[in-house]
N, C-alpha and C positions, 0 to 999 in steps of 0.2 A: 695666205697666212704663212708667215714664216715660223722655226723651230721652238722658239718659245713660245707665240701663238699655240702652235699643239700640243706644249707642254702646260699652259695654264687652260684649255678648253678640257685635257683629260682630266687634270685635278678639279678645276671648277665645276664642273662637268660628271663628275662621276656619279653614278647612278641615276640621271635623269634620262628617261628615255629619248630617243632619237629626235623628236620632233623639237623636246625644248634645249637639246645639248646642238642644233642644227635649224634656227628659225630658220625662216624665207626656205627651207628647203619644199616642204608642200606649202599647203592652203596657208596666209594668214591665221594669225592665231586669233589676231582684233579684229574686229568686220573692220572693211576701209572708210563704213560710212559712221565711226563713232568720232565724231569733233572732241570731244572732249579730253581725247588722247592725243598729247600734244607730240611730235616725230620727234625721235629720237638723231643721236649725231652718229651713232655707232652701233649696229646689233647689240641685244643684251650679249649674247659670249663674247664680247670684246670689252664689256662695261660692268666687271665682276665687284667693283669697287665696293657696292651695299651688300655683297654680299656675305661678304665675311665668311669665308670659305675655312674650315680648319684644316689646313697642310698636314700636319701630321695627324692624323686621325684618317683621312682619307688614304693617304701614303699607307700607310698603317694596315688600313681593311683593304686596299689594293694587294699589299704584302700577304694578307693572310691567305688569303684565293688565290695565289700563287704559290704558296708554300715557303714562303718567307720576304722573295723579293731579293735576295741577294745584300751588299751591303748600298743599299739607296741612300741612306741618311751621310753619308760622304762623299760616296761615287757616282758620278755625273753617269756612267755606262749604266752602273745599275740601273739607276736613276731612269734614265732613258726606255731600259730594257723594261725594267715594271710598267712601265706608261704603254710597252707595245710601239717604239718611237726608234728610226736610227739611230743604231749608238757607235756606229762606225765614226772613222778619224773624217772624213770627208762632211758626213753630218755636224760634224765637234765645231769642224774648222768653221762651217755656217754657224751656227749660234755661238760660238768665240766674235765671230764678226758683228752678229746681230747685238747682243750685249757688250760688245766693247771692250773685249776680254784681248788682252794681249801679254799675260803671264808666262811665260819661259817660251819654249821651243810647242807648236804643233803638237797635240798628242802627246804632250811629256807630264808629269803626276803633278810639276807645278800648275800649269795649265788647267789638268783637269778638277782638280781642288781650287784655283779660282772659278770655273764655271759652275759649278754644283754651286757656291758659296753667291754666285753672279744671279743664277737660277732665284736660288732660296730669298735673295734681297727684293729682286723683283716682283718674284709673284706676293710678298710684303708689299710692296708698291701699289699693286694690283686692287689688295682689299685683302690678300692671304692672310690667316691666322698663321703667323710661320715660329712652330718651339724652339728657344732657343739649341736643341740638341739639331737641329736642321741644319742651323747656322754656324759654322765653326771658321 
């Protein structure tokens, strides 16, 4: 799973305990012998689309249990940091890559204001409820 991968399983993801923010990690959660569950193409944390996740609201109650969160709602680092996710230039330059991001110089403030902006579009793609104050 690459960096955005672990940026939309912690948002999608938040507050579900381990077993369901982590299938196939233990037992099945379906016995294998129910037919009537037809296999899926991609684990559910890969296939957030139905669920209509609210982005900011989660961001939000992630911020409050941290004591604010820093400025996440612009900055890709914050951003990163509230998630508990690299937010080093090494990590940037991978999800610049993975998103397709190639705005100013490596680690420069154009760059990392198109990534936060690259983030926020996507996990919209995703199924995110993303507010427009996400988006800038």
């Amino acid at each position: 799973m690459g960096i955005f991968g672990s940026i939309m399983n912690k948002i999608f993801h938040h507050g579900a305990d381990a077993s369901t923010a982590q299938p196939n990690a233990t037992a099945p959660a379906v016995p294998p012998s129910t037919p009537s569950t037809p296999p899926t193409a991609a684990p559910a944390s890969l296939t957030p689309s139905s669920t209509g996740v609210d982005v900011g609201a989660v961001l939000s109650e992630m911020a409050s249990m941290k004591g604010g969160g820093g400025n996440y709602q612009t900055s890709i680092v914050d951003l990163l940091k509230l998630l508990d996710l690299d937010a080093s230039l090494s990590a940037r330059k991978e999800l610049a890559e993975e998103l397709n991001v190639h705005e100013g110089d490596a680690g420069s403030a154009e760059e990392n204001i198109a990534l936060h902006k690259a983030v926020m579009d996507k996990l919209a793609e995703n199924g995110g409820v993303v507010p427009d104050s996400l988006r800038h």
